[in-house]
C-alpha positions in Angstrom: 32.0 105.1 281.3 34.6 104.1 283.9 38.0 102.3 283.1 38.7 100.2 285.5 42.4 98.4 285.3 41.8 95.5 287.3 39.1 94.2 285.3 39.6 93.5 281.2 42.3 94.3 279.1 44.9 96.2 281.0 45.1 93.5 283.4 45.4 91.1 280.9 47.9 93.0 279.4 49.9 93.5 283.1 49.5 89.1 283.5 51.0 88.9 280.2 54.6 90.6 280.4 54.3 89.1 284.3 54.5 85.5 282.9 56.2 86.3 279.6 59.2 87.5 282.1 59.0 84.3 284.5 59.3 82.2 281.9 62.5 84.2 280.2 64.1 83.6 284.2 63.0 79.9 283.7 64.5 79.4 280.6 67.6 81.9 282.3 68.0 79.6 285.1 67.6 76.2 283.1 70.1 77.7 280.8 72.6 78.1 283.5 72.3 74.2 285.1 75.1 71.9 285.1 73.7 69.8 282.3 73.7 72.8 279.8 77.1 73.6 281.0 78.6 69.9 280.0 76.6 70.0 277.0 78.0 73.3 275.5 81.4 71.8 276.7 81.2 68.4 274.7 79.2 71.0 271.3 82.8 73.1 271.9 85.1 70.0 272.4 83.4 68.6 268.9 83.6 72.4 267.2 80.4 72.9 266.9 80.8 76.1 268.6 78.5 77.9 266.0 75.2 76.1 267.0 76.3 77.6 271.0 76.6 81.1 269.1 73.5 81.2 266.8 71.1 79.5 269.3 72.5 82.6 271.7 72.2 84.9 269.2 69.2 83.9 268.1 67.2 83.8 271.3 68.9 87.2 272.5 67.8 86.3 276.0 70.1 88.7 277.9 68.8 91.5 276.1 65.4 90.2 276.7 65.6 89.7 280.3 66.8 93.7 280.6 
């Protein structure tokens, strides 16, 4: 019986955390735009800071990206 990581699960498995960490540096990158920056600007302005604070606390996407 021979294992052979390019074929089945294991390269499944490698394509996986490949596109599960693109898209956490897409969502990174989106995150960091213009448009996200006026609109955490205008939810502070209106104190509504705690939705900023959950929605980063809740997605933990530093700690994800590490």
């Amino acid at each position: 019986m021979n294992n052979d990581p390019s074929e089945g699960q294991a390269i499944q498995e490698i394509n996986f955390w490949n596109s599960i960490e693109r898209s956490l540096a897409n969502i990174d990158e989106q995150l960091k735009s213009p448009m996200i920056d006026v609109t955490k600007k205008l939810l502070k302005s209106a104190n509504k800071i705690q939705l900023i604070y959950h929605f980063e606390l809740d997605t933990d996407l530093a700690q994800k990206l590490k």
